[in-house]
C-alpha positions as CSV (number, residue, x, y, z in Angstrom):
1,X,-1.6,6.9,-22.4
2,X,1.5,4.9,-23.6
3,X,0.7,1.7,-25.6
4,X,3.4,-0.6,-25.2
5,X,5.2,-2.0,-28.7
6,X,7.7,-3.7,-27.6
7,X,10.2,-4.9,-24.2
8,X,13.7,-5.0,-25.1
9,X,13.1,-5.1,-28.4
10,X,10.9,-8.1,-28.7
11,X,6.8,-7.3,-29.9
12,X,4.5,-7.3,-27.4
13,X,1.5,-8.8,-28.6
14,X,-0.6,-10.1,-25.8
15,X,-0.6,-9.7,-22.3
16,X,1.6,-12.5,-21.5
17,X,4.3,-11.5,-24.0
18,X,4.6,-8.0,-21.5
19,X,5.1,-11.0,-18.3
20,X,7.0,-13.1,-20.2
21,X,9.5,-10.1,-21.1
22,X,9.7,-8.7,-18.0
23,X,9.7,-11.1,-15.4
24,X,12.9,-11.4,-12.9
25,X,14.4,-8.5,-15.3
26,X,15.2,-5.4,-13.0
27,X,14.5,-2.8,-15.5
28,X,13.9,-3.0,-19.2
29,X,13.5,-0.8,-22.4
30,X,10.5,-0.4,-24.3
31,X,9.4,1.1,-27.3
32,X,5.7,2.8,-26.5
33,X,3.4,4.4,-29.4
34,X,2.8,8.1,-27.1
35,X,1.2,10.7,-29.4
36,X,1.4,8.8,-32.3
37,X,5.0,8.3,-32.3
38,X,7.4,5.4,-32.0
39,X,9.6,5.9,-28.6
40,X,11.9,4.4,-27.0
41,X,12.1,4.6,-23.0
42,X,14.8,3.2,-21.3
43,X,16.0,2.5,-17.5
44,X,12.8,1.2,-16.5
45,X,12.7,-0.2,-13.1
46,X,10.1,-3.3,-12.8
47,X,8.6,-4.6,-9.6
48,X,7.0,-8.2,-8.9
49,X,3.5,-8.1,-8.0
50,X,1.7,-11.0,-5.4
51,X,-1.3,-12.3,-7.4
52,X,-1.9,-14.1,-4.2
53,X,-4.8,-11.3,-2.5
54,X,-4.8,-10.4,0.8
55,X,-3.0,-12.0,3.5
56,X,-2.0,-9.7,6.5
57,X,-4.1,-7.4,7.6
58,X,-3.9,-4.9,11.0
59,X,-7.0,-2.9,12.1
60,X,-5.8,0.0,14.3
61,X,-7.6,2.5,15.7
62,X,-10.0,2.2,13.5
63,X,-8.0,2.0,10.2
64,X,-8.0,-1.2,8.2
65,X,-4.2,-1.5,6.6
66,X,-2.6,-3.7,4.0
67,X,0.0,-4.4,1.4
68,X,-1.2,-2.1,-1.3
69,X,-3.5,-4.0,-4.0
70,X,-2.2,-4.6,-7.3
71,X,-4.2,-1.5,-8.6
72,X,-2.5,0.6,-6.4
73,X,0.9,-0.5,-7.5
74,X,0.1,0.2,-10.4
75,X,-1.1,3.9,-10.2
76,X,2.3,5.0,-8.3
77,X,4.9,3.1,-10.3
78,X,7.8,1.8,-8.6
79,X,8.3,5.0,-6.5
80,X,5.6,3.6,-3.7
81,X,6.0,6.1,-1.0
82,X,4.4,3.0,1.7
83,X,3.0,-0.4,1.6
84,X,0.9,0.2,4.1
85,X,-2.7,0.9,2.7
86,X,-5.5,1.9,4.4
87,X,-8.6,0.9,2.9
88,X,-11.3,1.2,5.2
89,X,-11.9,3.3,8.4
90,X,-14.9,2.2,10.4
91,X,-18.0,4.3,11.6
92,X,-17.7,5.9,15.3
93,X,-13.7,4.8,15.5
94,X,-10.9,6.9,16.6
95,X,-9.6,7.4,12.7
96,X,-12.8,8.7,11.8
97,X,-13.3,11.1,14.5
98,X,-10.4,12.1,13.3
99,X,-12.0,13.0,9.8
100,X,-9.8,9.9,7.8
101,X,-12.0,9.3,4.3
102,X,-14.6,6.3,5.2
103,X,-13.4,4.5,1.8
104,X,-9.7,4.6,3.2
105,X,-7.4,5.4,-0.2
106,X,-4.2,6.3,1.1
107,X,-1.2,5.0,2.0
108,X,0.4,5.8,5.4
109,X,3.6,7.2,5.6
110,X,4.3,8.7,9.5
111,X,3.3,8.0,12.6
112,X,4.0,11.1,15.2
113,X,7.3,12.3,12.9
114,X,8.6,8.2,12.5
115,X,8.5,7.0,8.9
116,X,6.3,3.8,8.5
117,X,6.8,1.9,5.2
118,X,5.3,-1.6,5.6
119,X,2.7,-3.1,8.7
120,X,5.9,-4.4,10.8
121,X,6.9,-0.5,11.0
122,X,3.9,-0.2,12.9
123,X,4.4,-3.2,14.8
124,X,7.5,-2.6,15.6
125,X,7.0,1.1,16.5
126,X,3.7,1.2,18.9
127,X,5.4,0.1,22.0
128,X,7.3,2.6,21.8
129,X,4.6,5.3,21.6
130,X,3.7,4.9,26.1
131,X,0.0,5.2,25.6
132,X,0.5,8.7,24.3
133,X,-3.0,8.5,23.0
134,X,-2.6,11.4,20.6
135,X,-1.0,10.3,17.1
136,X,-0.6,12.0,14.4
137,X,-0.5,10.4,11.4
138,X,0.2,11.4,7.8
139,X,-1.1,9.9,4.4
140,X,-0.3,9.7,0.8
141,X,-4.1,10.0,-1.1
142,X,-4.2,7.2,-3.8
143,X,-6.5,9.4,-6.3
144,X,-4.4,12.9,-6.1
145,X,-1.2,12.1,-4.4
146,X,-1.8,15.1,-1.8
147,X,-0.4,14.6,1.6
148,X,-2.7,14.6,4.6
149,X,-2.6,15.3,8.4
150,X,-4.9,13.5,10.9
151,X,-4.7,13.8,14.7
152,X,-5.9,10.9,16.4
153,X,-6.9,10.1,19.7
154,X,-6.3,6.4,20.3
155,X,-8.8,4.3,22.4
156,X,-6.5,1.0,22.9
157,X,-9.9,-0.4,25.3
158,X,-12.3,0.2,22.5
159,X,-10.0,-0.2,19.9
160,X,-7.0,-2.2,20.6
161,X,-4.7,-2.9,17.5
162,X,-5.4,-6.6,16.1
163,X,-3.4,-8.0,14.2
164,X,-5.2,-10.8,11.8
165,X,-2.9,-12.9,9.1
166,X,-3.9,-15.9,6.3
167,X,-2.7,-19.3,8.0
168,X,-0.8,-20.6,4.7
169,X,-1.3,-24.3,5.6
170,X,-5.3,-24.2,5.5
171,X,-5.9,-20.4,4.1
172,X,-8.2,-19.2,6.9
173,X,-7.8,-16.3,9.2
174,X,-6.0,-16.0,12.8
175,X,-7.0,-12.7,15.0
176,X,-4.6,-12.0,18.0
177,X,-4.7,-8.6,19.6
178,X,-1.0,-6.7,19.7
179,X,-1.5,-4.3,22.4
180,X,-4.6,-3.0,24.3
């Protein structure tokens, strides 16, 4: 419940003066008001944000994954454990057989033991898995940070994983499915 005073010794008065201050600045110092008491807090690591929304999505098995939203960012700092955010898991689907929170809100980390840190990881990594059809998958929750286990059972007919991205030239959506 810091309020923020000042960035490198300059006021912060509006929100633009904390943008201004910190943009393309790897880390900064500021002086916070915390418990009614000037402090100064120094060595902190700042991260750019996209303001740009969504723009690559992948629905598999059931899970709907992005880049985490700005809000998200926000309530883990700069130690993001994954950018790959799952924020929705559809009725009667493999992930929510599985028991996976319908409203999504965590960020997965591994997929049977392999470390997945951004959508590409999982690109990259689900040839590899031969039609197993039993993943397991661990998550990161958003609201208490405890770590979760969820066995899934993939369908690849029913639920093959589609991969759908922003088309920058025009802004609308293109759907291809990766592997069935």
């Amino acid at each position: 419940n810091d309020i923020i005073l000042a960035i490198n010794g300059e006021p912060v008065v509006q929100l633009r003066d904390y943008h201004r201050l910190v943009e393309n600045q790897p880390e900064v110092c500021a002086t916070v008001l915390r418990n009614g008491e000037e402090v100064d807090v120094r060595g902190i690591e700042t991260r750019s944000f996209s303001g740009d929304g969504t723009s690559h999505v992948l629905l598999f098995s059931g899970m709907v994954l992005q880049k985490p939203t700005i809000g998200v960012n926000f309530s883990f700092g700069a130690q993001l454990p994954s950018e790959i955010f799952v924020t929705h898991i559809y009725p009667g689907s493999p992930a929510a057989a599985a028991k996976m929170p319908k409203s999504g809100g965590f960020l997965l980390t591994e997929i049977n033991g392999i470390k997945m840190k951004a959508l590409d990881d999982i690109l990259d990594t689900i040839h590899t898995l031969e039609h197993a059809g039993h993943l397991e998958i661990l998550g990161i929750s958003i609201r208490n940070g405890d770590t979760s286990s969820f066995k899934v059972v993939s369908d690849s007919e029913l639920w093959p994983l589609r991969e759908m991205f922003r088309d920058p030239t025009n802004g609308k959506w293109i759907v291809q499915t990766i592997f069935k």
